[in-house]
DRENLOGU-186819 format. One record per residue: residue number from 1; residue in three letters; x, y, z of N, C-alpha, C, O in turn. Coordinates in steps of 0.05 Angstrom, whole numbers, plus 32768, in hexadecimal, padded with zeros to 4 digits. Each point is the difference from the previous one (the first is absolute). Example, Ala and Ser with C-alpha at 12.3 -4.5 7.8 and 13.67 -1.06 7.14 Angstrom:
<nodes>
+------+------+------+------+------+------+------+------+------+------+------+------+------+------+
! resi ! resn !  nxx !  nyy !  nzz ! caxx ! cayy ! cazz !  cxx !  cyy !  czz !  oxx !  oyy !  ozz !
+------+------+------+------+------+------+------+------+------+------+------+------+------+------+
!    1 !  ALA ! 8108 ! 7F8E ! 809C ! 7FEE ! 8018 ! 8000 ! 8012 ! 8018 ! 8000 ! 8015 ! 8000 ! 800D !
!    2 !  SER ! 7FE4 ! 8015 ! 7FE5 ! 8010 ! 8018 ! 8001 ! 7FF1 ! 8016 ! 800E ! 800A ! 8016 ! 8004 !
+------+------+------+------+------+------+------+------+------+------+------+------+------+------+
</nodes>
This chain:
<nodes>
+------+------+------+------+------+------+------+------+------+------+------+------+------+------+
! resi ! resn !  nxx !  nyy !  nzz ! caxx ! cayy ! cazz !  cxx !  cyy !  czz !  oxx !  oyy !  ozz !
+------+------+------+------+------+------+------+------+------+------+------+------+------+------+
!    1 !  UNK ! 7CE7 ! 81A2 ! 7AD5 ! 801C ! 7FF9 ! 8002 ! 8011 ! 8018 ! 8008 ! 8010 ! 7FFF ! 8013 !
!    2 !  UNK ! 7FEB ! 8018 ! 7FE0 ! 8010 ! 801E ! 800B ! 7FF5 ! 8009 ! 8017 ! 800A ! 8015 ! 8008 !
!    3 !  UNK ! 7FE0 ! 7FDF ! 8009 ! 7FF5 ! 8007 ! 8016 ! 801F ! 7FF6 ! 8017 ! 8011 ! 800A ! 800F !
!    4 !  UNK ! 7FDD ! 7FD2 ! 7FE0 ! 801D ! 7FEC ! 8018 ! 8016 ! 800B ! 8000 ! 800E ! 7FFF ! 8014 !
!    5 !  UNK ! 7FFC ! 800E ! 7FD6 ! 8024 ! 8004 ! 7FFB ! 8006 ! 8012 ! 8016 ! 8010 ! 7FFF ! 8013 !
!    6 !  UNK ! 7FE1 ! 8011 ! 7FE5 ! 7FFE ! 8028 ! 8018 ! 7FFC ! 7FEA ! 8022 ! 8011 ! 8000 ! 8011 !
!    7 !  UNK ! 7FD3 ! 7FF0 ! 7FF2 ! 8007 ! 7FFD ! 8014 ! 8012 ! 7FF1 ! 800C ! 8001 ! 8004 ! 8019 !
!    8 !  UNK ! 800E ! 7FEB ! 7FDE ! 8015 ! 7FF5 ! 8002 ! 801A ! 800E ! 8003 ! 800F ! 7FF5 ! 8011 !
!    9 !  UNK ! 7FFF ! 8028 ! 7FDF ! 8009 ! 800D ! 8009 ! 7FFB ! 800C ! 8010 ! 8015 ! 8006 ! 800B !
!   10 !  UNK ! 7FD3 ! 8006 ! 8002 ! 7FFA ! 8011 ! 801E ! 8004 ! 7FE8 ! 8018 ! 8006 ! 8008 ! 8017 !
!   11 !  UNK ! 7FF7 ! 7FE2 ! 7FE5 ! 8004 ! 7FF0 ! 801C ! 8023 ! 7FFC ! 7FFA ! 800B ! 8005 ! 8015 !
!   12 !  UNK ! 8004 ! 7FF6 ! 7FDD ! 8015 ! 8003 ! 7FFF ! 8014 ! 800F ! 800A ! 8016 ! 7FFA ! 800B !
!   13 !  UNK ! 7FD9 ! 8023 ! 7FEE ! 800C ! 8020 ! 8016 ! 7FFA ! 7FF6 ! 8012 ! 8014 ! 7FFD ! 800E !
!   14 !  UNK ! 7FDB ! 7FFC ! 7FFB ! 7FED ! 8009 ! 8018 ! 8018 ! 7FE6 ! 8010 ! 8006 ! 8009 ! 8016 !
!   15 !  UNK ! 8002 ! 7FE9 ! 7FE9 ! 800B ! 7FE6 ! 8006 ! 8020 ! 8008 ! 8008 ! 800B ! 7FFC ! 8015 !
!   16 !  UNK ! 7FFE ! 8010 ! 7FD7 ! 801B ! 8014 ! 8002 ! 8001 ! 8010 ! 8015 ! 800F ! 7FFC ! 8013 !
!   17 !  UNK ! 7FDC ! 801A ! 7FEA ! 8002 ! 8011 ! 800F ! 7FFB ! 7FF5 ! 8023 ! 8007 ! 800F ! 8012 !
!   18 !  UNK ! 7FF3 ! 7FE0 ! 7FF2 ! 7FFA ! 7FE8 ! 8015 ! 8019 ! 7FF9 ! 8007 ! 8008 ! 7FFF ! 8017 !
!   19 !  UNK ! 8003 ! 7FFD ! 7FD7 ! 801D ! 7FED ! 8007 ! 8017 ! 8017 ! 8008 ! 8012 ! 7FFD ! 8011 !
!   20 !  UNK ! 7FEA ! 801D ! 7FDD ! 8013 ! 8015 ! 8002 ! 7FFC ! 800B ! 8020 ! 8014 ! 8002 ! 800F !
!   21 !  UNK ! 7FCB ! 8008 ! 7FFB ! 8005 ! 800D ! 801A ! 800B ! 7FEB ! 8013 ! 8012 ! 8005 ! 8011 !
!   22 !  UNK ! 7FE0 ! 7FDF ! 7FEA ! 8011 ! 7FE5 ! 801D ! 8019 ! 800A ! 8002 ! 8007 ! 8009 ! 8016 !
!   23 !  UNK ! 8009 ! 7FF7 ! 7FD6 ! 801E ! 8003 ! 7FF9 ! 800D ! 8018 ! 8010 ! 8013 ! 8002 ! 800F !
!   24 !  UNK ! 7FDA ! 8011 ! 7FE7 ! 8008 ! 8022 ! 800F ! 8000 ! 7FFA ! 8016 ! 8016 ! 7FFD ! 800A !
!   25 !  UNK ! 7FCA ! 7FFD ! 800A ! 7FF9 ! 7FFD ! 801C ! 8022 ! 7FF2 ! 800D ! 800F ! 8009 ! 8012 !
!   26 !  UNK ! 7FF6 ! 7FD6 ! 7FD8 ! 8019 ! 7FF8 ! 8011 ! 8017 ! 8013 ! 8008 ! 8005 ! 8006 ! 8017 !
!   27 !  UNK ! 800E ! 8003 ! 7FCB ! 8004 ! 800C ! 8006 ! 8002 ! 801C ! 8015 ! 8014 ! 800C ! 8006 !
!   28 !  UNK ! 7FCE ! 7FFA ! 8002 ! 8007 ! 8017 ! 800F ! 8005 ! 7FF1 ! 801D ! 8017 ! 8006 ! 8008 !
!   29 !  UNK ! 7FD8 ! 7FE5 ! 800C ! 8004 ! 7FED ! 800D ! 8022 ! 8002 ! 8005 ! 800B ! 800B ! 8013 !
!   30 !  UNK ! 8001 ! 7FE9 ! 7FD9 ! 8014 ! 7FFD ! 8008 ! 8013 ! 8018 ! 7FFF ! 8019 ! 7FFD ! 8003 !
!   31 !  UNK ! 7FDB ! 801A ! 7FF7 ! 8010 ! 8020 ! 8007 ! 800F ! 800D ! 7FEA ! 800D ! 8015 ! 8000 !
!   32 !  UNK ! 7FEE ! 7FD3 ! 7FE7 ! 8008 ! 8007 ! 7FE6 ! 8000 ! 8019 ! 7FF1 ! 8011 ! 800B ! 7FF2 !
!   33 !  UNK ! 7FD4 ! 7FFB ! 8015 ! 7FF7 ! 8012 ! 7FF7 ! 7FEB ! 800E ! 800E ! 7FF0 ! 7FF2 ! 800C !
!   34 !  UNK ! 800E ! 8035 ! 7FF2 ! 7FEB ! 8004 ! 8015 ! 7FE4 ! 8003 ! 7FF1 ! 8001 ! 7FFE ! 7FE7 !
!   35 !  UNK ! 7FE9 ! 8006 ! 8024 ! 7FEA ! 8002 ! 7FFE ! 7FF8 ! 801A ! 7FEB ! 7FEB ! 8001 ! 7FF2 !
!   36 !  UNK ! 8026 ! 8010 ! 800E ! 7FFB ! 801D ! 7FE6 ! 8009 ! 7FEA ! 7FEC ! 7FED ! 7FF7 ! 7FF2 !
!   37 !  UNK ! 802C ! 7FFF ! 8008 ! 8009 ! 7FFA ! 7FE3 ! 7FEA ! 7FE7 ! 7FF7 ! 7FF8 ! 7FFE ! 7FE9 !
!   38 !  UNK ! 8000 ! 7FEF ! 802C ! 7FF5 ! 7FE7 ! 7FF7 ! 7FDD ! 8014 ! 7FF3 ! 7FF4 ! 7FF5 ! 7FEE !
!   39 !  UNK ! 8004 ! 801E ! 801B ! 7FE6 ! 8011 ! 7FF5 ! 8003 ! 8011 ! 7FE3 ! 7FF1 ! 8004 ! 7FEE !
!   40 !  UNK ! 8030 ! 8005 ! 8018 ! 800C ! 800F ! 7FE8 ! 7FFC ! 7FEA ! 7FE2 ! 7FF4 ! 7FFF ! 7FEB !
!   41 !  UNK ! 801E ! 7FF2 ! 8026 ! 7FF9 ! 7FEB ! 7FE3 ! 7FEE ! 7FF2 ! 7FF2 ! 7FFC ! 7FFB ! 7FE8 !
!   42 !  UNK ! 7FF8 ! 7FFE ! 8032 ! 7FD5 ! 7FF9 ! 7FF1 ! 7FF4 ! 800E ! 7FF5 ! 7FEA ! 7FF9 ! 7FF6 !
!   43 !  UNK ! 8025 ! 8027 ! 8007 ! 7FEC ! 8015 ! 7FF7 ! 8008 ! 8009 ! 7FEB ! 7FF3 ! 800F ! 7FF1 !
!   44 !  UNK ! 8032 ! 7FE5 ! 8008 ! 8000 ! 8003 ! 7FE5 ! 8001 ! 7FE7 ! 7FF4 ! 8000 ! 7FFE ! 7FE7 !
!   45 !  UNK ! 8002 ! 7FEF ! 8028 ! 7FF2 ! 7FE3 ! 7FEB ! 7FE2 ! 8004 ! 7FF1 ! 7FFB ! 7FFB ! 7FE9 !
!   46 !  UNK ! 7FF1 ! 8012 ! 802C ! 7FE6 ! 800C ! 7FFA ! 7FFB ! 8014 ! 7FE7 ! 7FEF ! 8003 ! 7FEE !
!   47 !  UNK ! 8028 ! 8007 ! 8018 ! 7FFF ! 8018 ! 7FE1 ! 8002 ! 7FF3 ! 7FEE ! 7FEE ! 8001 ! 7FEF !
!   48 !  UNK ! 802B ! 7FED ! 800C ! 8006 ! 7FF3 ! 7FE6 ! 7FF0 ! 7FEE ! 7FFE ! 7FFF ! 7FF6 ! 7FE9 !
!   49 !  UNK ! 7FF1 ! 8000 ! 8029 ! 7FEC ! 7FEE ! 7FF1 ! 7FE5 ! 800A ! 7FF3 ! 7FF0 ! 7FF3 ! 7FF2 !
!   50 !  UNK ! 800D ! 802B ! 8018 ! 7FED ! 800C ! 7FF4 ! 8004 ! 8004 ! 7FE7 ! 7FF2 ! 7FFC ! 7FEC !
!   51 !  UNK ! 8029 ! 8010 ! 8018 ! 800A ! 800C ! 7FDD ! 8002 ! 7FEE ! 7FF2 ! 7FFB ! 8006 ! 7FE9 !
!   52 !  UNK ! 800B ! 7FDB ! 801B ! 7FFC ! 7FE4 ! 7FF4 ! 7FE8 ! 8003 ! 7FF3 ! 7FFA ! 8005 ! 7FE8 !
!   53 !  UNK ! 7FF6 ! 7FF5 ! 8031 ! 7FDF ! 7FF8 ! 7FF2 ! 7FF8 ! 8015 ! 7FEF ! 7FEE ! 7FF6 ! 7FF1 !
!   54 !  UNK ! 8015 ! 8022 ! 8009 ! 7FF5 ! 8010 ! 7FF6 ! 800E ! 7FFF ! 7FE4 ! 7FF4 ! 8007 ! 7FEB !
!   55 !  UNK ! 8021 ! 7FF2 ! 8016 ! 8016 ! 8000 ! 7FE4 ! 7FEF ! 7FE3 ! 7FEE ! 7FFA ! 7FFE ! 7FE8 !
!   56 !  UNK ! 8004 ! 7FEF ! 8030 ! 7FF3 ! 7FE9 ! 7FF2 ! 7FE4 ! 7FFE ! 7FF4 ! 7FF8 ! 7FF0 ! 7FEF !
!   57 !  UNK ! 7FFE ! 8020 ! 801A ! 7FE3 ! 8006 ! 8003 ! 8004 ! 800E ! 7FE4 ! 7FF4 ! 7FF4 ! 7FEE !
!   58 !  UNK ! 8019 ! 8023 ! 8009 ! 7FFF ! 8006 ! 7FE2 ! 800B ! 7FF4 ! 7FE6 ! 7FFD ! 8005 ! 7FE8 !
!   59 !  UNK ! 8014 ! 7FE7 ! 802A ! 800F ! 7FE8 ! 7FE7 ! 7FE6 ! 7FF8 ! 7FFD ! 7FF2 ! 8005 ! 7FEC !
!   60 !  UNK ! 8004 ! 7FED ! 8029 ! 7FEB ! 7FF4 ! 7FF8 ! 7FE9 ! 8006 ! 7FEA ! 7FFC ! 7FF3 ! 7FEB !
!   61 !  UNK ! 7FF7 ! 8025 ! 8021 ! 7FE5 ! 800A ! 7FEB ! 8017 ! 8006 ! 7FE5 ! 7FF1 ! 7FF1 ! 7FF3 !
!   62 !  UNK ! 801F ! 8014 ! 7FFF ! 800A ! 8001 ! 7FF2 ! 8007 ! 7FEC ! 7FF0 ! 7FFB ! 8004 ! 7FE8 !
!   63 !  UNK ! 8011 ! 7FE8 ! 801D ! 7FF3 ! 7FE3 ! 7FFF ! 7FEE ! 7FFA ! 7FF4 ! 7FFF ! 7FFB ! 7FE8 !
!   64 !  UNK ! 7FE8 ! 8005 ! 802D ! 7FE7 ! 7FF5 ! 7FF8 ! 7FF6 ! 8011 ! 7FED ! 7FEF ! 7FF5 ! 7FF1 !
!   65 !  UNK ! 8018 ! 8029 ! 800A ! 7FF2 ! 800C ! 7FE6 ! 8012 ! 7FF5 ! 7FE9 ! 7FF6 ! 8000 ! 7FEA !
!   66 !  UNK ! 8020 ! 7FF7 ! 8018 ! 800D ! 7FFB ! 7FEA ! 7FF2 ! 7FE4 ! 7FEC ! 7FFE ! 7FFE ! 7FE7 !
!   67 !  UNK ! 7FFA ! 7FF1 ! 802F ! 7FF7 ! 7FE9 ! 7FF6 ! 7FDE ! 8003 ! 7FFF ! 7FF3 ! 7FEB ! 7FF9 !
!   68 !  UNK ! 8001 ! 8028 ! 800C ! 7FE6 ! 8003 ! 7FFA ! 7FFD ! 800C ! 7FE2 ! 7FEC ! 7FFE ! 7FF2 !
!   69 !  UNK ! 8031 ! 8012 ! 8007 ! 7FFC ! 800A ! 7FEA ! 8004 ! 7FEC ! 7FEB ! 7FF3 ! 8002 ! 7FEB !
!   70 !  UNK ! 8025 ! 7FE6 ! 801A ! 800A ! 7FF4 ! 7FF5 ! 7FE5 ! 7FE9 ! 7FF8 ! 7FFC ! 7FFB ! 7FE9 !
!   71 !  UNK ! 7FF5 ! 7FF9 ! 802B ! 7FE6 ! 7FFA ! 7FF9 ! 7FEC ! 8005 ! 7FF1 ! 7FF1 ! 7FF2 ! 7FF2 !
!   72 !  UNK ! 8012 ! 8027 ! 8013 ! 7FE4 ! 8013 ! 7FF2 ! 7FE8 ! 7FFD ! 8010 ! 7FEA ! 7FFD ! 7FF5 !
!   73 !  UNK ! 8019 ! 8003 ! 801E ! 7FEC ! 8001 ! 8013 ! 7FF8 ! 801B ! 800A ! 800B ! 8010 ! 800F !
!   74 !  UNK ! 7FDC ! 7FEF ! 7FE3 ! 7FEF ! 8020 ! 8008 ! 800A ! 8005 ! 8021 ! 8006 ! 7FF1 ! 8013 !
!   75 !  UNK ! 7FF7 ! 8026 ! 7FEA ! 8004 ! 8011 ! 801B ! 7FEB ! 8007 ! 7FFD ! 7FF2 ! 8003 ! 7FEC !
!   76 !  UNK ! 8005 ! 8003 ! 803C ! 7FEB ! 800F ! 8006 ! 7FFD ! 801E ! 7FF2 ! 7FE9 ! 8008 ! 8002 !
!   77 !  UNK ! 8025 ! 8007 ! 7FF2 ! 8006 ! 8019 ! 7FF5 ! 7FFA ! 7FF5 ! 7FE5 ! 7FF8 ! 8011 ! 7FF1 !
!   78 !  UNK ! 8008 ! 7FDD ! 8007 ! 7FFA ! 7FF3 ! 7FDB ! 7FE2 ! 7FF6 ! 8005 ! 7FF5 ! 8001 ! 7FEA !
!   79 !  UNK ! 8000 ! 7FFB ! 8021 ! 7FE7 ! 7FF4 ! 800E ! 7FE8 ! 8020 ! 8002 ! 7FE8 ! 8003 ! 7FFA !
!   80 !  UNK ! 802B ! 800E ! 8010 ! 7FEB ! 801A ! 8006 ! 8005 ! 800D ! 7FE7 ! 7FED ! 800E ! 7FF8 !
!   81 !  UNK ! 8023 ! 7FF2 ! 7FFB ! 8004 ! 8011 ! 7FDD ! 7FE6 ! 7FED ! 7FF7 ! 7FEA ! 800A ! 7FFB !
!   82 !  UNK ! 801C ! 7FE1 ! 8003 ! 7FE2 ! 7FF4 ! 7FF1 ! 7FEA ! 800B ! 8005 ! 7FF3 ! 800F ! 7FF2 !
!   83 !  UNK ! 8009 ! 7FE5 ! 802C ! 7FE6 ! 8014 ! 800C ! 7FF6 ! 8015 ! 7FF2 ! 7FED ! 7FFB ! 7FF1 !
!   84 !  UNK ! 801C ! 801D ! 8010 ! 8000 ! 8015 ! 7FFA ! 7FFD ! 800E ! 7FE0 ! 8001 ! 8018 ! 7FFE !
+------+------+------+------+------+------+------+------+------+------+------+------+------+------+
</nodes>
């Protein structure tokens, strides 16, 4: 299910970001805008979505350790203390 969710948000971007450059391309077409600013701005749409995913990406594992603890579900690290 957290596989589908993630890939369901990446086709989502991926769908956006689709819809955002058509938009730019028109715009420049019709002289709106030139060809530096419509690259300027893909490249900082690009950043913030990096800094997104990466911000989300530690909500996340944070998260999921919260509720592994909250389980009590051995961790691989509770698993090798036995071992040992």
């Amino acid at each position: 299910m957290l596989k589908e969710l993630l890939y369901t948000g990446m086709g989502g971007a991926l769908l956006l970001k689709e819809r955002v450059e058509e938009e730019l391309k028109k715009l420049e077409e019709k002289g709106k805008l030139n060809t530096s600013d419509t690259k300027s701005f893909l490249e900082s749409l690009k950043t913030k979505g990096e800094d997104e995913e990466k911000r989300l990406k530690e909500e996340l594992k944070t998260a999921i350790k919260e509720v592994i603890e909250e389980l009590g579900i051995a961790t691989k690290k509770d698993i090798e203390a036995l071992k040992s």
